[in-house]
N, C-alpha and C positions, 0 to 999 in steps of 0.2 A: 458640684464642680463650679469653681470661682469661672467668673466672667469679667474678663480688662476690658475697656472700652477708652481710649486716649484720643482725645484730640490735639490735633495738630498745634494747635492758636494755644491752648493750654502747654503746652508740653516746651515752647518758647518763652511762652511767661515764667513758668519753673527756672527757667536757665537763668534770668534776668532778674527775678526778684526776690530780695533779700529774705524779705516776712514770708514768704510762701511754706507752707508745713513741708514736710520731709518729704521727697520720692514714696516713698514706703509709707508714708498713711495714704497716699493719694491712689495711690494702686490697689491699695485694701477696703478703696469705697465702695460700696456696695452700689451697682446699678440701679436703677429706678423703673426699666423697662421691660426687665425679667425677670423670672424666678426662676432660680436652681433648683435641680431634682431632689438635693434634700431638701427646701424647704417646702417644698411642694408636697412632700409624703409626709409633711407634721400636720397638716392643716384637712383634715376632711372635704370641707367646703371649696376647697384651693382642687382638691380632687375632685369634688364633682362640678368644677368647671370644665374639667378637660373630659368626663366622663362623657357629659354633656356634649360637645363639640362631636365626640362619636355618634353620638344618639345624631346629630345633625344629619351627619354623615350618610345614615340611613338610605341604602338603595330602592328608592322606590322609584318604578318606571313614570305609571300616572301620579297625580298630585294635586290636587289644587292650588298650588302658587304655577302650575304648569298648564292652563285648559286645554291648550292648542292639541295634546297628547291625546285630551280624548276625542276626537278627531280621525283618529288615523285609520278607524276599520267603519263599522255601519252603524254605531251606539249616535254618531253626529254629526250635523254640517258647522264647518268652520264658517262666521257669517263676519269676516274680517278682510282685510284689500290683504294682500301677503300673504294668506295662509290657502287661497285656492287652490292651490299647486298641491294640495293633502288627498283633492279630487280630483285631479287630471294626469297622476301618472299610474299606469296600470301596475307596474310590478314593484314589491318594495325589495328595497336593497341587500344583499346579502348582508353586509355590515348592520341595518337595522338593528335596533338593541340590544346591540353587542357592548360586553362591557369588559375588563380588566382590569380595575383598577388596587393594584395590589400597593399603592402608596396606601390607600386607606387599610388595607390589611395589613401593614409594617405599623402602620401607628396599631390599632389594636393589640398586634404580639409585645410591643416595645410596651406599650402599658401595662400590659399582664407580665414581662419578664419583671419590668419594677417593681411593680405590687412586691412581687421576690424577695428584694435585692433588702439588705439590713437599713437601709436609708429608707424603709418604709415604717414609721413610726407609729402608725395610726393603730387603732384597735384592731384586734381581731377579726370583729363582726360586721367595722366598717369593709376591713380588706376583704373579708369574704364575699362579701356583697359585692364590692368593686370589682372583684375578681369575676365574679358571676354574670354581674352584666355584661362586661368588654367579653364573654367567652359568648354569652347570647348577642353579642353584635357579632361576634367573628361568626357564629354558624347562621346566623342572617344571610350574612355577604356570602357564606357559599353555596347558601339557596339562593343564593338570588345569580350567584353568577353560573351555577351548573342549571338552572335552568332557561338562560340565554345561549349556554357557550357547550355544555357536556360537560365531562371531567376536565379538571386541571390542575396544576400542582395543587397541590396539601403542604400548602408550608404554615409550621407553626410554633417558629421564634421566626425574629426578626435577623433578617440577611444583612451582612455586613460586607462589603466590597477593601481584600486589604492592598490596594493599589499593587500587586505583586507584577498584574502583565495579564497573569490568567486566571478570567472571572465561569471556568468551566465548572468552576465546584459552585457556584450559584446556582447553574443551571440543572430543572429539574424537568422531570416527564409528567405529563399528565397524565392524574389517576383514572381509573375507571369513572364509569358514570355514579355506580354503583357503590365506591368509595365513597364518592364527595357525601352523597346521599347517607351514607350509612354513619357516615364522620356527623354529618349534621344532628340524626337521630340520634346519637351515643351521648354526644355534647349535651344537647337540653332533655335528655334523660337524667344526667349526671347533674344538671344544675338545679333541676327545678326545685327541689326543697331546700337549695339556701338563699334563693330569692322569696323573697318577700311572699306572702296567698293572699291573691287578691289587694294588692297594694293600693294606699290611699290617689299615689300619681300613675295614674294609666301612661306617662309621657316617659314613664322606666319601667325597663324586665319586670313581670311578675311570676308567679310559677304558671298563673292563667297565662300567659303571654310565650311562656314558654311551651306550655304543653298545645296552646293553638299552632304553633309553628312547627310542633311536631306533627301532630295530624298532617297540618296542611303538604308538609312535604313528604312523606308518608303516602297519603293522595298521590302527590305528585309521580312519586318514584313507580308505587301501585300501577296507575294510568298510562304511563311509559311501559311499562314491562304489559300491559292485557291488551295494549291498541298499538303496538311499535310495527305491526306486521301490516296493519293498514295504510301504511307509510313506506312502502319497500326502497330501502336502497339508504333507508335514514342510520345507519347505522358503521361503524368501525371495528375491525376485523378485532382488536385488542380492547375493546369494552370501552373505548374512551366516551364513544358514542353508542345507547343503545342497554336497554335493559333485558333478561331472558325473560320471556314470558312465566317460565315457571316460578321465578322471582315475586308474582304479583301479587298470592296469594296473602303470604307475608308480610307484605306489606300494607294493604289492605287491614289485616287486623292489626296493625301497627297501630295503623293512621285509626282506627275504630275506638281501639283501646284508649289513645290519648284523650280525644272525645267527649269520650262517655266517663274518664276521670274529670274531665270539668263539668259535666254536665251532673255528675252526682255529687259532686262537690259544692254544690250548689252557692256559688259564691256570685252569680252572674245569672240574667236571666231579659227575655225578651222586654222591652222598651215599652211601656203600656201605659202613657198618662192622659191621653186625648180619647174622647168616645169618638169623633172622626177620626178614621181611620186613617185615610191619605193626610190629615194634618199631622196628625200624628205620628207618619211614618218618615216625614218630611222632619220633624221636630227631633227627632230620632239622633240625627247629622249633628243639629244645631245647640241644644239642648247637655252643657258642660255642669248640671249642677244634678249631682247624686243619679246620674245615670246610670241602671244595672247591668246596660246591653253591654259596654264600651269595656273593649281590656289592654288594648295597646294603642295610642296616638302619638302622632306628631301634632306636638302643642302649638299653638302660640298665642300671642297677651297683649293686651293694648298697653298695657302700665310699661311693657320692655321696649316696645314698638317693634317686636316680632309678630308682625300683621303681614296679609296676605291679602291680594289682590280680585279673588273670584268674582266677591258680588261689584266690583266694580265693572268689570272686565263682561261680566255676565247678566245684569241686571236687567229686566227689560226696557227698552227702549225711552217707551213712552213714560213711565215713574222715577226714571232712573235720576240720581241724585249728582251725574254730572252727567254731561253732553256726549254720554260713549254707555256700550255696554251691549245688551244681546246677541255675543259672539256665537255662543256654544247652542245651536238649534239641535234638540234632539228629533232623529229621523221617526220617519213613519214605520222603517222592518223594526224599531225597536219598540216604537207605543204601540201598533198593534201587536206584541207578543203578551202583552197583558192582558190574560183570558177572563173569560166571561163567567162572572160569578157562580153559574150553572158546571163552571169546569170543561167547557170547552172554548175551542179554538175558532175567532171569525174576526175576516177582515172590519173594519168598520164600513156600515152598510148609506154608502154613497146612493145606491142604483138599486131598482128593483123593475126586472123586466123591462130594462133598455131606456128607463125613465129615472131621471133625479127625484133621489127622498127629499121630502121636505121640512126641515126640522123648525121648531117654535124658536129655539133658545139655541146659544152655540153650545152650549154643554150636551145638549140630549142625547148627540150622535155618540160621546163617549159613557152613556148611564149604562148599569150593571157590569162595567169591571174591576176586574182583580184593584182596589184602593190602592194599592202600591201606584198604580200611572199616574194619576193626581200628585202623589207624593215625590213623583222621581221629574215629572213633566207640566212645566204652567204651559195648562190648553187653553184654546181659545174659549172667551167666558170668564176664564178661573179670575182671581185678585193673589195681589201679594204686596205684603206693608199694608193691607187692609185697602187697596187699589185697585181697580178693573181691569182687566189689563186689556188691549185694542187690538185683537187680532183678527182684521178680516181681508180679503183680497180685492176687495170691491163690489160692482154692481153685475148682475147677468140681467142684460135685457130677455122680454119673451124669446124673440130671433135669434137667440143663444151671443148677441156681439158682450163684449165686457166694456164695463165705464171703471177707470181706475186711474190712479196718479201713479208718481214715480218720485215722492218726497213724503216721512212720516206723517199721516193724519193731513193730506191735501185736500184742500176744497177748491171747489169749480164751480162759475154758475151753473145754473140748471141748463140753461139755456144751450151752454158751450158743451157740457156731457154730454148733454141727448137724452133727460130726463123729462119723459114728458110730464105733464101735469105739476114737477118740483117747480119752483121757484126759488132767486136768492141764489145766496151762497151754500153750496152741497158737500158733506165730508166725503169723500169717493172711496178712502182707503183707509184701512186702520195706522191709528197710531204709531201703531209695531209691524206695522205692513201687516202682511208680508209682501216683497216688494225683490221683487227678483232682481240680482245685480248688486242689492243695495246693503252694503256692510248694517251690522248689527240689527237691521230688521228680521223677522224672525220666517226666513226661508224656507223653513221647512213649513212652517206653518205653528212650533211650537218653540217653545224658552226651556232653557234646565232650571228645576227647582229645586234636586238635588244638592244639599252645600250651601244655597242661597243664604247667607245672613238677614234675618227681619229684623235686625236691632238697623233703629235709628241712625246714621251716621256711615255705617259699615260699606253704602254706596259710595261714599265720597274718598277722591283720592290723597286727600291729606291724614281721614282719618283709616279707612278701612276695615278689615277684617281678623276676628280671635277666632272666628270657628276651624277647631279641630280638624285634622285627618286621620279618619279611621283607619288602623293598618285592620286590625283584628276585632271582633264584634260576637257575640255569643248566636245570633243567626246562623252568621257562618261556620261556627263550630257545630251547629243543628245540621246542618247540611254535608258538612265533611261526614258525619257520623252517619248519616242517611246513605250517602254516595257510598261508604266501606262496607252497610252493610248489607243495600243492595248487592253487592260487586260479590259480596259474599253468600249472595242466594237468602238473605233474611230480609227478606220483602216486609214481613210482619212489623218487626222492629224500624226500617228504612220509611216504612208510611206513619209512622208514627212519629218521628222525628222531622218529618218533614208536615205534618197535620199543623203544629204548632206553630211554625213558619207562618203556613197560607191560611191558618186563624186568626192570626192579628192581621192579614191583608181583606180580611171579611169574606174567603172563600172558604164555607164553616161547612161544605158537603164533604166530609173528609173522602179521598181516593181510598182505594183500598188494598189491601198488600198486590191485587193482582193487576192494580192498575199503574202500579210503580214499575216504570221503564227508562231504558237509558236514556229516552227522548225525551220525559219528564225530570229527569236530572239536570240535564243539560239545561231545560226549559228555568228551570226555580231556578237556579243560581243564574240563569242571563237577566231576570227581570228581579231579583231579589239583591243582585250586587253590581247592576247595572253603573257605572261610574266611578267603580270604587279598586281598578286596575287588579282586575280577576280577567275578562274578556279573553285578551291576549295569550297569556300562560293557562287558560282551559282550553282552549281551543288548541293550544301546540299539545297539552301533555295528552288529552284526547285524540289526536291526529286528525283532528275534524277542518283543520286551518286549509289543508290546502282545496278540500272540497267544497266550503260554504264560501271563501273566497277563492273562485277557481278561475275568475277571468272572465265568464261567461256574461256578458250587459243584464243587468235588469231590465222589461220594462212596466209599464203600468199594468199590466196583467195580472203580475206576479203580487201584488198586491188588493187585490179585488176578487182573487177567490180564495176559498179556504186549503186548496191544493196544497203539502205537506206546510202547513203553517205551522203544525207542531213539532214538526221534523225536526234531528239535531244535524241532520246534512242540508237543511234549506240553503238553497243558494242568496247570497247576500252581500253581493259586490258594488253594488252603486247607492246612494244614499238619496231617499225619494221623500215625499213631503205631504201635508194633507191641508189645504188651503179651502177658508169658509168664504163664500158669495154670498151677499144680499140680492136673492129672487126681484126683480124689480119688473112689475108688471100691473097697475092701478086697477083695482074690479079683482082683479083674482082672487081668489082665497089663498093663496100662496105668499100674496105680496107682501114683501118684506122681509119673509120667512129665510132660513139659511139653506144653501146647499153646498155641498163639498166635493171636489177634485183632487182625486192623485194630481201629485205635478214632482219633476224632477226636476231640482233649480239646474238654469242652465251651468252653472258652472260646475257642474257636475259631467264630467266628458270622459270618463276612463272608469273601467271596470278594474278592481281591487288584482292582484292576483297572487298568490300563495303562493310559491315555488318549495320542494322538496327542502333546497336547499336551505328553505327560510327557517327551519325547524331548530338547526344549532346554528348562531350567530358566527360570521367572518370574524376569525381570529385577526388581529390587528397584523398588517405588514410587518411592522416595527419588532412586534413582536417574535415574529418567525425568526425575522432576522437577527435576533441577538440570541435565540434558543435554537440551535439546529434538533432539538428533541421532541419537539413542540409539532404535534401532526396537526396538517388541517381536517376540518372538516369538511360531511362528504357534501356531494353536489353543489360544488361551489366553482 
């Protein structure tokens, strides 16, 4: 379709001057600004720009160009002026991660009805392909939005408004839950073998990429329909909301089957190039050249200046490569969920019989666990960029008073501390604090190392960040496969797929089929994909949300004994910290030595809380109101 484009100032001049070309060339000039649909289906590359733009499009809730998201539940403290307010309001919103956005679903169908249409010139094998991915972004978007929202319309061409007066033939009912669910499986069933196996760009559809989104939602739908009953009242009378429990079991092998076709297909396989483990696990994120874990990403490249912000935003403090950074403190319910190479479960050991331990080194208190903590969390001790990083809280005098600043890495004379026997000028506080109150020092007591960028530069905000985001990874398909066939009584098979997970974390005493429980499910996938926007959507499809955030205050107790630590209903509403002292006492054998305190940053005033209703997202007003077909959802 031609495009006119007239200006004004031109279309005077026509009138006026002699030499001007004819009306009729000047109308048949081609734009500069656009492309027409036909030329657009001559050019491949012309396609997969707009291909592309879809792939942007991609609904992910967390993200790393977003930190602040991971924030919202007990995975971390927001260590930023603005973002407090993430911990001081107890209940989250009905509306919460509610989405609708079917303008991106019109573009998808509009692109698939073109592919169509005889104005598509391209080859075959391009369209099929073209075809294939915009059908794997269309059943993306309705896993993603049936598992915020429940059922809803199944539209699949693009809607057309013919200004007649009444737009009632537009309006549609929402599907079952069951529907959207079963629309998604059927879709990347039907596509997987014309998308590419194993494709050179993890940053487009592969058949790997598609058969993990079937598992995964598979899971999803399974986990709904076997725990919907621990959730009473979550549910609507016409399936909009709500799966049968007898549904589950089929699902289950669903989601097992897809699985264990990537897994035997062997085209993908666990991440294995470092003999350290936690560096290695770390490297895993960062690590974009011939990676065998990696099957679907959100790319991005220095050379386009499609960079992302993390390691600026995140960096620690004290190394950091501009004058900001240590936003994202990971909590303490989340570093001690990283069990003890032995394979059990204990707080880290502050206190022994009413007395402070006394540690050599700030690492010691974290030795023998699960490698993945190192890799997901810079603890006090650790380096990053090949740098120490400064995490301590200050002095404990004998008489238990504290000597400490209130500015990164402050010294004081000795004199003005209260240090006896110091002289001079005394550093009281670590570099990176932690420093209560105090933006981007590290509150909790640690830093994220997850996602970190160690290339030179990637701190600074002119240059920043290429590192990836992982939508999809072959762990996680180790563990979808573990979960289905647990769920399906094959514990045998379920601890075997999960052996090779906690082998590369150095936890090499493999469990055994009768040790695999829903509470060790739950456990490997919170500290195996801890930041990587799973938390949320395990926790709803489980129906475990309203009970682990149920309102109830933490306090320091709850973290200092082993009392259900391995639990998948531990309660874990308020976000706590673990802060290292220097013993300060001259003659002692202790002095100098480390001790450590639970501590709750104060800006932490409000217990989390899960409401029924939070389980399917507030349909949008607007929305109601132009669809009278359109039910809400319940408890709302």
């Amino acid at each position: 379709m031609k495009k006119y484009k007239i200006m004004a100032a031109l279309l005077t001049f026509l009138v006026f001057a002699e030499a001007c070309k004819k009306d009729s060339d000047f109308l048949d000039k081609r734009p500069t600004d656009a492309i027409s649909v036909e030329e657009l289906w001559k050019d491949k590359n012309l396609v997969l720009t707009v291909i592309g733009d879809l792939y942007d499009q991609y609904p992910d809730y967390q993200r790393v160009d977003r930190w602040a998201d991971f924030t919202a539940f007990d995975e971390a403290f927001a260590s930023a002026n603005g973002e407090y307010g993430r911990h001081q309001n107890s209940e989250y919103g009905y509306d919460a991660w509610n989405s609708w956005n079917y303008a991106y679903l019109r573009e998808i169908n509009l692109f698939l009805q073109r592919a169509d249409e005889p104005t598509n010139l391209l080859d075959q094998a391009d369209t099929d392909r073209f075809k294939a991915e915009a059908r794997f972004l269309r059943a993306a978007f309705y896993f993603d939005i049936v598992k915020r929202m429940g059922g809803v319309p199944l539209i699949l061409e693009p809607l057309t408004y013919d200004y007649g007066g009444d737009p009632s033939y537009l309006q549609k009912p929402r599907s079952k839950e069951t529907e959207i669910y079963d629309f998604v499986l059927s879709e990347l069933e039907a596509i997987k073998t014309i998308l590419p196996d194993n494709s050179s760009d993890p940053a487009r559809a592969s058949k790997g990429a598609a058969l993990t989104l079937k598992a995964r939602a598979a899971l999803y739908a399974a986990s709904i329909a076997k725990h919907g009953a621990s959730a009473p009242g979550v549910s609507l009378p016409g399936g909009e909301v709500g799966i049968p429990v007898a549904q589950a079991e089929a699902y289950y092998r669903t989601a097992l089957a897809a699985a264990e076709e990537i897994i035997g297909g062997g085209k993908y396989s666990l991440y294995k190039k470092n003999a350290n483990l936690s560096e290695n696990f770390a490297a895993l994120f960062t690590d974009k050249g011939s990676n065998p874990e990696v099957i679907f990403v959100q790319d991005y490249k220095l050379r386009t200046k499609k960079v992302h912000g993390f390691t600026v935003d995140n960096q620690p403090r004290s190394i950091a490569e501009e004058q900001q950074g240590g936003r994202l403190n990971p909590s303490l319910n989340l570093a001690q969920s990283f069990e003890k190479l032995d394979n059990t479960f204990a707080p880290f050991a502050t206190v022994s019989g009413g007395n402070a331990i006394y540690y050599d080194n700030l690492t010691d208190i974290f030795a023998g666990r699960d490698a993945r903590l190192a890799g997901t969390v810079i603890l006090p001790g650790s380096q990053f960029k090949g740098k120490s990083i400064d995490i301590w809280a200050g002095y404990q005098l004998a008489n238990g008073s504290i000597v400490t600043g209130n500015t990164f890495g402050q010294t004081k004379l000795a004199s003005d501390a209260g240090l006896p026997g110091a002289t001079g000028n005394v550093q009281v506080v670590g570099g990176d604090g932690p420093i209560d109150g105090l933006e981007f020092s590290a509150q909790t007591g640690f830093y994220i190392r997850k996602y970190l960028d160690p290339a030179i530069g990637s701190g600074q905000i002119g240059t920043r960040s290429e590192v990836w985001w992982i939508r999809f990874r072959y762990a996680e398909v180790l563990l979808n496969a573990a979960e289905a066939a647990f769920e399906l009584g094959d514990n045998t098979t379920a601890a075997g797929y999960m052996k090779q997970v906690r082998d590369r974390a150095g936890l090499t005493t493999a469990l055994s089929p009768a040790q695999i429980t829903f509470d060790r499910i739950v456990h490997e996938r919170r500290v195996e994909l801890a930041f990587e926007d799973h938390q949320l959507w395990d926790m709803k499809r489980w129906r475990l949300a309203h009970k682990v955030w149920n309102g109830v205050a933490n306090t320091a107790a709850d973290f200092t004994t082993a009392t259900n630590l391995g639990s998948a209903e531990k309660v874990s509403t308020m976000i706590f910290g673990l802060w290292p002292y220097k013993y300060y006492e001259p003659g002692s054998p202790n002095h100098q030595k480390y001790i450590f305190k639970v501590v709750k940053p104060s800006r932490v005033q409000a217990a989390h809380r899960f409401r029924l209703g939070n389980y399917y997202s507030q349909i949008p007003q607007n929305v109601l109101n132009g669809n009278p077909l359109i039910l809400r959802n319940p408890n709302q």
